[in-house]
N, C-alpha and C positions, 0 to 999 in steps of 0.2 A: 213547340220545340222547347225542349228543356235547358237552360244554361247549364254549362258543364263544372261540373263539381271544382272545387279550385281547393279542397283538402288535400291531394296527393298532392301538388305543386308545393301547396306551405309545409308540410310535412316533408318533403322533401329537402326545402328549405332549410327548415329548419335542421333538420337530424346532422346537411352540411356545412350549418353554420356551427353546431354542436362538435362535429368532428375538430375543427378548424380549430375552436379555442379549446377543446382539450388538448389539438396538438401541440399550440403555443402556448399551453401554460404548463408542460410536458418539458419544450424546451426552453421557455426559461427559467423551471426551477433547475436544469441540469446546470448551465451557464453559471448561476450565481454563486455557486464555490467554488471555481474554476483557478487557482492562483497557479503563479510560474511553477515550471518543474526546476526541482533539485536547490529550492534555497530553503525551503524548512518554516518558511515566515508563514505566522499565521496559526502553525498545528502547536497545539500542544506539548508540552516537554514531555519525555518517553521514558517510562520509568525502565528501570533491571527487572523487576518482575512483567511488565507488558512485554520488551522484547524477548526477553526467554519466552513467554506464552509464544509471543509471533512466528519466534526460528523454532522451537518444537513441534516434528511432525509424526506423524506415523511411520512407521520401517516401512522403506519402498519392496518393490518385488524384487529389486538386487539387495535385499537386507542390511539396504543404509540405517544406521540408526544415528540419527539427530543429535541425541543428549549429549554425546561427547564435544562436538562442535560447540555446540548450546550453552553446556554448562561453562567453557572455559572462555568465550567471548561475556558470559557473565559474571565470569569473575574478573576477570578485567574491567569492565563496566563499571563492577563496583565504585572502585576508587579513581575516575578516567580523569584528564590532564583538564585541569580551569579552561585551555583555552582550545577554540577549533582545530588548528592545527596540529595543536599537543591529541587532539583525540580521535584526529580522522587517519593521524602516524600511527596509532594503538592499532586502530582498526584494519591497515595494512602489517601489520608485524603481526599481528594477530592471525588473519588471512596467511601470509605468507609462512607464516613457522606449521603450519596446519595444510598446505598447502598439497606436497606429496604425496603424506601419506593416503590426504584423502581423493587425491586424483585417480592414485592405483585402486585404491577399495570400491570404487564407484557413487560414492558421497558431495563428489565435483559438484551439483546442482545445489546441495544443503549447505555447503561452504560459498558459495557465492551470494545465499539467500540472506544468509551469515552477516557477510561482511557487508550485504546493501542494508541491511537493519541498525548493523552498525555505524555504518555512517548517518542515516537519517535520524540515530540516540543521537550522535553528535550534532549533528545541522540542528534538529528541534531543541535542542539543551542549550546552543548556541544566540538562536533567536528568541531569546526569553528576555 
């Protein structure tokens, strides 16, 4: 009688024990940069050139086009208010004087992409 091979077992083993800590070292690298939402702590300050990169898109199938929103949220940006509140009122005057016309044109989506960019220049410039 032959003893039975005990390489499928370890191999089996192992390839499960293998599975197991890729998954957990899978999810704890996702975990470790995990901070609260909507306070800004932590990232980076957001320059007027990165948000304009981030609100400029491509012209949607209804012929949004971006830049106008884009440009004028960064010219504002330019020179925005020393303190949070002075710069997250910008970014609701901002929003809101933009607000109509780009509701009818069908832009509605790129204007709120807009002013959540804007806020989060303000919150990151804040937490510096």
């Amino acid at each position: 009688m032959h003893p039975r091979p005990y390489f499928p077992r370890r191999l089996s083993l192992v390839l499960s024990l293998a599975i197991l800590l890729t998954g957990a070292a899978l999810l704890a690298g996702c975990g470790a940069g995990v901070r609260p939402a909507g306070d800004g702590r932590g990232a980076p300050p957001m320059s007027v050139k990165e948000f304009y990169e981030f609100c400029s898109t491509l012209p949607t199938p209804g012929a949004c086009l971006s830049d106008p929103i884009c440009v004028r949220y960064r010219t504002e940006l330019t020179s925005p208010p020393p303190d949070l509140t002075g710069c997250l009122s910008l970014c609701r005057q901002t929003q809101n004087a933009l607000y109509v016309d780009n509701l009818t044109n069908g832009c509605g989506p790129v204007l709120d992409r807009a002013a959540d960019l804007c806020d989060q220049f303000c919150r990151r410039r804040a937490s510096r």
